[in-house]
C-alpha positions in Angstrom: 11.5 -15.9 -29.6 11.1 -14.1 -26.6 13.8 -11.5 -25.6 15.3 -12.8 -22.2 18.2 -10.7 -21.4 16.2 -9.1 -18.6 16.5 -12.7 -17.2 20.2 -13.0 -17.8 22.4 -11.4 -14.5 24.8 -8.6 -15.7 28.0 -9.2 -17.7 30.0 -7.5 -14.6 28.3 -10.0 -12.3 29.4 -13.3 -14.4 32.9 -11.4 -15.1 33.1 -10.8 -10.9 31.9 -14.8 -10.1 34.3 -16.5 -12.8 37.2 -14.6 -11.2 36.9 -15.2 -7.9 36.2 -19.1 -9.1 39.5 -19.0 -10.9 41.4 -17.8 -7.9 39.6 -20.1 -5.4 40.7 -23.1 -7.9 44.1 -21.6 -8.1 44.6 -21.4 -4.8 43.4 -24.9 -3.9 45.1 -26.4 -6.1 48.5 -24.8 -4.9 47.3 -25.2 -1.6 47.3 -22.1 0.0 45.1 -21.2 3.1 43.0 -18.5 1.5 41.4 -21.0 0.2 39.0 -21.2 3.0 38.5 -17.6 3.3 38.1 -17.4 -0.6 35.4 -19.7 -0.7 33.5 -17.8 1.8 34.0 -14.4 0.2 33.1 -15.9 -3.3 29.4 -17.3 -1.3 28.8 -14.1 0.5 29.6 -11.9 -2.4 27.2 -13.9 -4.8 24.1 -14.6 -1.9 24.2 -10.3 -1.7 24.6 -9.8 -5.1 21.7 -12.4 -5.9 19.8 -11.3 -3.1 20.3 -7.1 -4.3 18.8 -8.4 -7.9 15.9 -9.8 -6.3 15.0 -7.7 -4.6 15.1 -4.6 -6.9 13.4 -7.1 -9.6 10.1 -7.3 -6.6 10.4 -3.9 -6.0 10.3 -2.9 -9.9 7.7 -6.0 -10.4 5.7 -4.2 -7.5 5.7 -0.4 -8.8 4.4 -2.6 -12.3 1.9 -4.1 -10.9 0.6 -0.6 -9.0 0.7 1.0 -12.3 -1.5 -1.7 -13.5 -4.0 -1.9 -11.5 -4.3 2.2 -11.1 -3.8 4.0 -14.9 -3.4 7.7 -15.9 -1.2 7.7 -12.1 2.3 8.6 -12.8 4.7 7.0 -9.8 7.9 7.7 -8.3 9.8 5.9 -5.9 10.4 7.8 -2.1 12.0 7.2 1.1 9.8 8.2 4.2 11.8 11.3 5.8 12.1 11.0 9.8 9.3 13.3 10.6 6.7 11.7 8.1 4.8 9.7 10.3 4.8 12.6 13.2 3.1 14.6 10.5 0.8 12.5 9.1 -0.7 12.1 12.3 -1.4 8.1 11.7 -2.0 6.1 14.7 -0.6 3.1 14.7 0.8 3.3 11.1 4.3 1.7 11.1 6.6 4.4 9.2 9.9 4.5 10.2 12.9 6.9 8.8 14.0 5.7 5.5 10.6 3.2 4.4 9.8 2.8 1.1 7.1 4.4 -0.6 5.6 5.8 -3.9 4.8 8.8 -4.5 1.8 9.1 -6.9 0.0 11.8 -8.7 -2.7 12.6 -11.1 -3.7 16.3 -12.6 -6.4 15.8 -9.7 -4.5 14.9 -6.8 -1.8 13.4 -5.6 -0.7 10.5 -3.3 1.5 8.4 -0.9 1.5 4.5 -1.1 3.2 2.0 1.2 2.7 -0.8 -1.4 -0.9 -1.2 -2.3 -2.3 0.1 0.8 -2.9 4.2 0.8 -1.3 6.6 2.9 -2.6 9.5 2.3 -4.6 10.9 -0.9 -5.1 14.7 -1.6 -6.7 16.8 -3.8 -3.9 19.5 -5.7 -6.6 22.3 -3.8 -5.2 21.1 -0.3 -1.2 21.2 -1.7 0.0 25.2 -0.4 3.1 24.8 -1.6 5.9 22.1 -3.2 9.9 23.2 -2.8 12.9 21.1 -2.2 14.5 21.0 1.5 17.2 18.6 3.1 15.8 15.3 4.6 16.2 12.2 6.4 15.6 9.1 5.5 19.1 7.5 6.2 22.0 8.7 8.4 22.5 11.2 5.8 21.0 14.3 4.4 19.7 14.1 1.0 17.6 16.6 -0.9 14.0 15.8 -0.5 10.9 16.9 -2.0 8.8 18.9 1.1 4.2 19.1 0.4 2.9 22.2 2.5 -0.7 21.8 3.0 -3.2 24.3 3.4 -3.1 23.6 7.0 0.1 24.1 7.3 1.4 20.1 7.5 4.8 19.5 6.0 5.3 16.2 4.5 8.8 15.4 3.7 9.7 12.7 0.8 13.3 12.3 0.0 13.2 11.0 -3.9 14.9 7.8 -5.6 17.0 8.5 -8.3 14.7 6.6 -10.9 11.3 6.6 -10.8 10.7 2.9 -10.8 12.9 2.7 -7.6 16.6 2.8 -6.8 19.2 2.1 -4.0 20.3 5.3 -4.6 19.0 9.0 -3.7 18.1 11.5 -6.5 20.8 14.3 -6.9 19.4 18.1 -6.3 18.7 18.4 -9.6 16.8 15.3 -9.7 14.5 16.5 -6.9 14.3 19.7 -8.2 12.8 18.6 -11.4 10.4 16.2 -9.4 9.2 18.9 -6.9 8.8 21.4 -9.9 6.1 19.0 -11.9 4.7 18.5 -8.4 4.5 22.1 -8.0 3.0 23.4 -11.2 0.1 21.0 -11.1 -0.4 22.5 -7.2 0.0 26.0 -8.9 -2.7 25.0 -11.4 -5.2 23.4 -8.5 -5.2 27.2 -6.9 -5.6 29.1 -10.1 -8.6 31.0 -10.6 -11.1 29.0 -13.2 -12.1 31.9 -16.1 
């Protein structure tokens, strides 16, 4: 038998819809007017929390698929920071503060996609430099992973908090670790072959 809890919504969703049923019932049945309002808070807070799952399910179904159809890449999810799309120089390339992305690497090179399509693709040799800065990709600054090229470009990611994509920033640490992986295989690109 297949294992469907992954299909199942969380126990705190079912705990949070059966109480706000039982007080809707309870207070039509005494008759109060919050009844009204009740009902519409209960249908607004179950739409967004049905509508939050699906869309984290497409966006986790999405990354699969990627990972699929591209092996040996390891992913990430990223936000675009505000000065991405200045710096990548992209006519026409829709790339607002805050757009989703992957980040995507090999021990060859490494890679920005906005879904399937390819942002940009470079070779580790062409990565100067990977440190953690402060970026934007919200109304808030968050730590974000910063590529130098060997031209001098500065592309600005600001990380998830899991890799497979998140609602939710990564902390310093979390972009620290990420940016130091990223680095090493940079380091390793510019190293002298014996």
């Amino acid at each position: 038998m297949k294992d469907l809890r992954h299909k199942l919504p969380p126990a705190g969703t079912v705990v949070g819809v059966a109480a706000m049923l039982v007080m809707l019932v309870h207070s039509w049945w005494r008759g109060d007017a919050l009844a009204v309002p009740l009902l519409v808070t209960a249908v607004l807070t179950v739409g967004m929390v049905v509508g939050f799952r699906e869309w984290g399910r497409r966006s986790t179904a999405a990354r699969s698929a990627l990972a699929t159809e591209r092996p040996g890449w390891t992913l990430h999810g990223v936000w675009a920071d505000v000065s991405l799309r200045e710096a990548l120089g992209i006519r026409g390339l829709e790339l607002r503060k805050g757009t989703r992305l992957t980040l995507a690497w090999t021990a060859q090179e490494v890679a920005i996609w906005r879904g399937s399509e390819t942002v940009i693709c470079l070779p580790w040799s062409q990565i100067a430099a990977v440190d953690v800065t402060m970026g934007s990709a919200s109304e808030r600054q968050n730590p974000a992973v910063r590529f130098t090229t060997a031209e001098g470009t500065r592309l600005l990611l600001v990380a998830m908090r899991r890799p497979e994509g998140s609602l939710f920033p990564a902390s310093r640490g979390g972009t620290e670790e990420l940016a130091t992986e990223l680095a090493t295989l940079a380091a390793a690109a510019w190293e002298p072959e014996r």
